[in-house]
Every structure is written in structure tokens, then in C-alpha cells.
N, C-alpha and C positions, 0 to 999 in steps of 0.2 A: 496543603496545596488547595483544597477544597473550600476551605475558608477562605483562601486567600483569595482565591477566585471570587468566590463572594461580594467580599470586601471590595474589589476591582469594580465588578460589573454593579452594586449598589452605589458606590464616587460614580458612579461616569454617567448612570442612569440621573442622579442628583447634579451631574453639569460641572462638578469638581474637575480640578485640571490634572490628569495623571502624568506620572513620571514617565519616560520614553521605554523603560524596564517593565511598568507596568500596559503602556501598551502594546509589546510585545507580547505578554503575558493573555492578556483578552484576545487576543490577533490568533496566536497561536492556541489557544482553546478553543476559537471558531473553528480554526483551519481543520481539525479534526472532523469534521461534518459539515457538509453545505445544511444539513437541520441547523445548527448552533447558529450557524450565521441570522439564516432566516427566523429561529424563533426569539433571539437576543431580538432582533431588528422589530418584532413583532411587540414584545416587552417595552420594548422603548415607547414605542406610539402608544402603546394603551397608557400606560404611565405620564406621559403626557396632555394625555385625557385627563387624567387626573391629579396631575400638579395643584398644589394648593400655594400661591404665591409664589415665593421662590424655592421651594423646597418641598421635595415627594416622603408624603408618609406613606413607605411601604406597607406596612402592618395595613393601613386604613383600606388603600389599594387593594389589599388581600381580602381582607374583610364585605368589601364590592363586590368582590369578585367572587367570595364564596356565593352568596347569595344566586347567583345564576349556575352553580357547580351542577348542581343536579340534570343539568343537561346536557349532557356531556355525560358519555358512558365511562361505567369502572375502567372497562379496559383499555381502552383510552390513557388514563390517569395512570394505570399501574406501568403499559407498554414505553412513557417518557419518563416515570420513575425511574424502571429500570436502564432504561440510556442514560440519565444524566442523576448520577446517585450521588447526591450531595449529602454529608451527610448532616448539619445540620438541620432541626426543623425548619428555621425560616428559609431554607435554600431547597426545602422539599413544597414548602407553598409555595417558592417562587417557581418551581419548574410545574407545577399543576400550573398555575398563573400560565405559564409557557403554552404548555394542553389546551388552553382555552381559546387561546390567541391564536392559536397556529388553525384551531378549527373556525371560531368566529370571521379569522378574518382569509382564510386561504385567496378567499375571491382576490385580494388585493393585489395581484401581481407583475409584473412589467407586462407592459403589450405585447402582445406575440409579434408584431408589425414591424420593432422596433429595430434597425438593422444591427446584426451579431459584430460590433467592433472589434476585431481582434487584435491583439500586442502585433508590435514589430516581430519581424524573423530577419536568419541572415539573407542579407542582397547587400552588393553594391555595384559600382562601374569600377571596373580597369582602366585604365587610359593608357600603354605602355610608351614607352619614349620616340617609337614610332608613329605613332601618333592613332594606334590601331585601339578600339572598344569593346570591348570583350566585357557582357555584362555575367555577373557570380550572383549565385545562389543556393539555397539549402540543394545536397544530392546534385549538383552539377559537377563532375571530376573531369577538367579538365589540366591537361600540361603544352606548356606555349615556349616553345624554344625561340628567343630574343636576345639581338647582339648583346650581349653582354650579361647573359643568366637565362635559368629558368625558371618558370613561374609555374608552381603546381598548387590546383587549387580541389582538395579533398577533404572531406568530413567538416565541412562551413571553415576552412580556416585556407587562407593564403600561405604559401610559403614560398618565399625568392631565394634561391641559391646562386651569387652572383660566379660569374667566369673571370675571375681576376687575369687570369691569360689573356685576352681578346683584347683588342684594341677596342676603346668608346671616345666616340666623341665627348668632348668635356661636356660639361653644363649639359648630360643628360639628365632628365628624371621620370619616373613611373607615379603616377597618380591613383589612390584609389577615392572614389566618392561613396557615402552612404547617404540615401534620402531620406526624408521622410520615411520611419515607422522599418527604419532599415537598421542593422549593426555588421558587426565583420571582426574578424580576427584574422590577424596578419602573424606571421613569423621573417623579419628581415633580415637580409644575408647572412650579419654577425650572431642571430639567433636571437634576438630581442625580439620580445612579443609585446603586440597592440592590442589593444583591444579598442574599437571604433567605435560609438555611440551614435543614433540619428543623427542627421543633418549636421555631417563632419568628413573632413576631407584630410587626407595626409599625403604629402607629396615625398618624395626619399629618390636620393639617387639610384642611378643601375650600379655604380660600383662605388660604395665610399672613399672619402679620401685617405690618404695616407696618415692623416694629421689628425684628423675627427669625424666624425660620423653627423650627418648635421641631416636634419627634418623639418618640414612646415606643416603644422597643424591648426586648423582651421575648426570649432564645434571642440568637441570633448573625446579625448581617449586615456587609455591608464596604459600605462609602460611597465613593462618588467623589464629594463637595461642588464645588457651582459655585461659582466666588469672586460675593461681593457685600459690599463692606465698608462698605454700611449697615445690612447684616439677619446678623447671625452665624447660622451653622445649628448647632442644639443640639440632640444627640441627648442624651435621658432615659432610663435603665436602673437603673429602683427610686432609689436615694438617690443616684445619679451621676448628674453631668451632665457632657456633655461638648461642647463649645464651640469651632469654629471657623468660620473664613470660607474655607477652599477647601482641599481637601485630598483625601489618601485616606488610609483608616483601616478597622481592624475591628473591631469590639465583639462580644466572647462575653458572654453573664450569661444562662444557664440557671440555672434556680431552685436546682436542685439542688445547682449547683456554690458557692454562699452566696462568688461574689467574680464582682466585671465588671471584665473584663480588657479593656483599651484598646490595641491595637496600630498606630505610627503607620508608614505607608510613606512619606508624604512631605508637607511642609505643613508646618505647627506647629496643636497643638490643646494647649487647657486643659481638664483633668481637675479635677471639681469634687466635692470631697464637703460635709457641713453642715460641718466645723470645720478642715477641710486643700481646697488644692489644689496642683498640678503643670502646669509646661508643658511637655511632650514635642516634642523630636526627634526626625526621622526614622531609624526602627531601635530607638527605645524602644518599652517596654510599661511601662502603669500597671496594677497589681494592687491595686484596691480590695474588702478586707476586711468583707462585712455585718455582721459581729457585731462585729469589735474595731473597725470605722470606720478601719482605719490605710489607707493608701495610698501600696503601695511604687512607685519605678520601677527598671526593668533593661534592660540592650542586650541584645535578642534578635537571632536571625536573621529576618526576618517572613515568609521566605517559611511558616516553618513553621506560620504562623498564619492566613494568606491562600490558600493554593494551593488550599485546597477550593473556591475561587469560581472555578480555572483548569481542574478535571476532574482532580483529584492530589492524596492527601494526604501531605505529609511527616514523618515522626518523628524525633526526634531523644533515645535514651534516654530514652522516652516508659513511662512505666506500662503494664502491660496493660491492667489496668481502666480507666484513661481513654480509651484507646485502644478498648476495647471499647464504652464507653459514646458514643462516634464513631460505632461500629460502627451500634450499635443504635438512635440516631434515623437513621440513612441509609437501612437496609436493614428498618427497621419490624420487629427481631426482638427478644427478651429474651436474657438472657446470668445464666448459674449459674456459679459457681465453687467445683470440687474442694476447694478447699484456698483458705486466704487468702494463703499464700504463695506462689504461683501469680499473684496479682493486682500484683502488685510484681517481675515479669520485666518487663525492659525491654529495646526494642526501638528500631533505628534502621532506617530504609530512606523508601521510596518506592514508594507501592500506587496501581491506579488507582482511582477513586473511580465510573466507571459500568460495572464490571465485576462480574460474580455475587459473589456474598458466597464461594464458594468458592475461589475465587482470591485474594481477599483472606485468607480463613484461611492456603490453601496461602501467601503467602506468607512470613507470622509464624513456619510452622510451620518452614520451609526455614531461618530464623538461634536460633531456640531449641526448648529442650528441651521446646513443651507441645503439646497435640492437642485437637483440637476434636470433637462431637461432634452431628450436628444431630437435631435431633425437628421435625416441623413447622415453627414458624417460634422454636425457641427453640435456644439456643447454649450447649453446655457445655462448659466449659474444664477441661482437665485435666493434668498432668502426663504426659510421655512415659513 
């Protein structure tokens, strides 16, 4: 493991493209210590000092580096030995290298000034079918007796228990909204659970029909449908419908994005558009086209599409830009870019998703060549 480590952090230091396994593997050896973070990130920039064309001679590097060793105390050198005890020799230079770096350059650090961006939490709006607003949030327990259910909302999660006895007006529905840098978990009448995403909206009746259970979803959530196979549960996302009786699934269709991507983890679900449909396996994704109406499918991996409802997002040779545009319903910020080709670096790894928006930069910034710049709450990307 030690070597292999090695091995990881000398590829990625050298600009080599890792495997999404491998960085996982680096991700999760920082994660152990905010030092690993900052002295890996420390390592990189000096090594970049001394890049020789396109390709770092470590040895050489080391060899630099001894030469200034002597300043720098023993204990120093023995105190990061014994943290990071590699136990090859070249991975015992490299963590002195570390020693060096971590004291030469301490001064280097974010501004103190710089405002603390923090991840999304649970919020959102209620809207119930009377037309009343009732805004949720972490530690808010409240319960709201409504013709036709109750609406109890404890420990960040909604839960509606419809009154199938009561008379309702037809074509009622209960709305919830999530904004900006907001999520939410529902549990609906029949006990199917939602899980909400920033800037997404699901609408659902007071009491389902007798015939099917039917939703409009607007932004991104993940289902965990109860089976009932006289009532199919159909979620609606603009001209898609999407049609099962028990399952789990995620649907993204943000406006912006002009395609509702369906991703299936396990079940079988029908993908419905006006003139095509598709019935997915577990491990497909359907990508339905708003403008051309086409509607592809492809084996994906899901976690990389589902993890954000576990506290982790995964990428996989992922766009910037899309990737930022992740960023910026989570963390409530705007996002500028330098150059357009800047927006088209692509990134694989694993960030955590309730962590300050700085660490999330720091991590992008530690496998490519661009830098971030914050104002307030807006984000400029730039070329290193």
C-alpha cells in the first residue's frame, strides 16, 4: 500500500492521467490529515519549480533539496518521518522534501480575509395545496395538519402521511422547493423516499391516484420507489416521463442543462419521451435530448451520478465547467472563466461535498494546471 501510494503521488506529481481508483486512493490518503493535504499540495509547487521540460527528475529534485537540508532541524525531519513512514528510501526523501516545504513555505497560505464558503445544508419551502409557506430547515420540528394529510417535518427529512378518508379537491398538490446551496429529504405518503438536490423542485399530490402515483420534478433528485404493482410511480421532468413500480433511480433535468438524464441503480424503469421510449437496466443512463427529442442509453458507472445523496461527489474525466456548475448550486456561488479553454480541463477524483468550497477548489487544483480566485461569493477560474 505504501508503494503504491508512492507510485500514485510520483504519476500525478509527473502530470500522468490516473485512474478514477487511483484517485480515490490519493484522496483518501490526504483525507487522513489536513497536514497530507497541505504538504502533498506544498510538494507539488516546489516540484514545479523544478520541472525539467516535460518531465520531473525526482532524485534531481531531492538532490536541490538536500543541499539546503541542514537548516532545518533534526527534529523537524524525524517528527514528519515518523507521521508519514514510508517505507521505501525514495518515499523517506520524499517526506523530508515535505519537512522542507511545509517550513520554507508555511507563509503561503489562503488569506485570512477570504469569506469561509460553506457547503449547502438541509432548507427548503413548502408550499402546501392551500396555498400556505412554511419554510424547513435543519432542527425545525414541525407537524401541520392539512386537508387531506399530515405533514411532519423532523430530523431534516419531510414526511406526508396522506388521509385517504377526507374528501380533496382533485388536482390538489403540495410543492417543495430547494434553493440555492439547499437539499431536503422527503418520505411520501406510499413511503418512497426523495432525496432533493440544490435548485430543484418536486410537486406530488395530497393523495395519489388510484391508478398511479405520478410527480413533477424540476433540478435533480434520487428515488427509492416502493413497489406497488397496481399503481406505477411516474416521475415527470418537462417532456419525459419516467415509469416504474419499485426501484431506485436518479433524475437530473436542470433547465439549463436542455437534456433529463435518468440513471438506473437497480429495478427496471421505462424512459418515456412523445415519439421514442427505452427500458433500462441496472448501471444504464438514458439521455433525453429537449431540442432533438432523441433519447440515447449508455452503461455508466452510477455511483458517479448518485454519490451526491451519500455526502461525496465523484468525477470521472469530468468537464470543469460542469463540474463547476455542481459547484455553484451547492455552495450558492457564481463562477467566471479566464479563458474558454480553461472550461474543458477535465478532472477525475473524489471531493467531499459538506466541506468549505476551499477545499473543494484545493482539490481540483492539486491534479491540474488551473487556480481559483475568490471575491465574495463569486469564483474565478484561471490558468496556473
Amino acid at each position: 500500500m505504501q508503494d503504491r501510494v508512492w507510485e500514485i503521488i510520483s504519476a500525478k506529481i509527473n502530470g500522468e492521467l490516473l485512474s478514477l481508483s487511483e484517485e480515490e486512493e490519493l484522496l483518501q490518503w490526504m483525507d487522513e490529515s489536513p497536514d497530507r493535504r497541505l504538504l502533498f499540495h506544498r510538494l507539488e509547487k516546489y516540484y514545479r519549480a523544478c520541472r525539467a521540460e516535460s518531465k520531473i527528475d525526482v532524485d534531481a529534485a531531492y538532490e536541490k533539496y538536500l543541499a539546503g537540508l541542514s537548516k532545518v532541524k533534526k527534529r523537524r525531519q524525524e517528527r514528519l518521518y515518523r507521521y508519514v513512514s514510508f517505507a521505501a528510501a525514495v518515499v523517506v526523501a520524499i517526506v523530508f522534501t515535505f519537512a522542507g516545504l511545509y517550513w520554507d513555505y508555511r507563509g503561503d497560505v489562503e488569506p485570512k480575509d477570504i469569506l469561509a464558503i460553506r457547503a449547502g445544508e438541509s432548507k427548503a419551502l413548502l408550499t402546501m395545496a392551500s396555498g400556505v409557506e412554511v419554510p424547513l430547515s435543519a432542527g425545525k420540528s414541525i407537524t401541520l395538519q392539512e386537508q387531506g394529510g399530515i405533514i411532519n417535518n423532523e430530523n431534516e427529512i419531510l414526511v406526508y402521511t396522506a388521509d385517504t378518508l377526507s374528501f380533496v379537491k382533485e388536482e390538489a398538490f403540495h410543492t417543495v422547493k430547494i434553493p440555492r446551496g439547499g437539499e431536503y429529504r422527503l418520505i411520501l405518503e406510499d413511503g418512497t423516499k426523495v432525496w432533493l438536490n440544490a435548485e430543484s423542485r418536486l410537486v406530488f399530490p395530497v393523495v395519489f391516484a388510484a391508478d398511479q402515483r405520478r410527480v413533477v420534478l424540476e433540478g435533480e433528485g434520487f428515488f427509492e420507489v416502493v413497489k406497488d404493482s397496481k399503481r406505477p410511480f411516474i416521475v415527470t421532468s418537462g417532456e419525459l416521463n419516467v415509469r416504474v413500480l419499485g426501484t431506485s433511480f436518479n433524475i437530473t433535468a436542470y433547465e439549463d442543462l436542455h437534456q433529463v438524464v435518468t440513471t438506473l441503480v437497480e429495478g427496471v424503469v421505462r424512459v418515456e419521451g412523445e415519439h421514442v421510449e427505452k427500458v433500462l437496466k441496472p448501471g444504464e443512463q438514458a439521455i433525453f435530448t429537449v431540442q432533438s427529442k432523441q433519447l440515447e442509453v449508455q452503461q455508466v458507472d452510477v455511483r458517479l451520478y448518485t454519490s451526491w445523496k451519500d455526502g461525496y461527489y465523484m468525477f470521472e474525466k469530468e468537464r470543469l465547467e460542469d463540474i463547476m456548475n455542481t459547484l455553484a448550486r451547492w455552495y450558492d456561488v457564481d463562477v467566471f472563466y479566464e479563458t474558454n479553454a480553461v472550461r474543458d480541463v477535465r478532472f477525475s477524483g473524489r471531493v467531499k461535498r459538506y466541506g468549505e468550497i476551499l477545499e473543494f477548489l484545493e482539490t481540483i487544483k492539486l491534479t491540474q494546471d488551473v487556480d481559483f480566485k475568490i471575491k465574495d461569493r463569486t469564483v474565478f477560474v484561471t490558468n496556473k
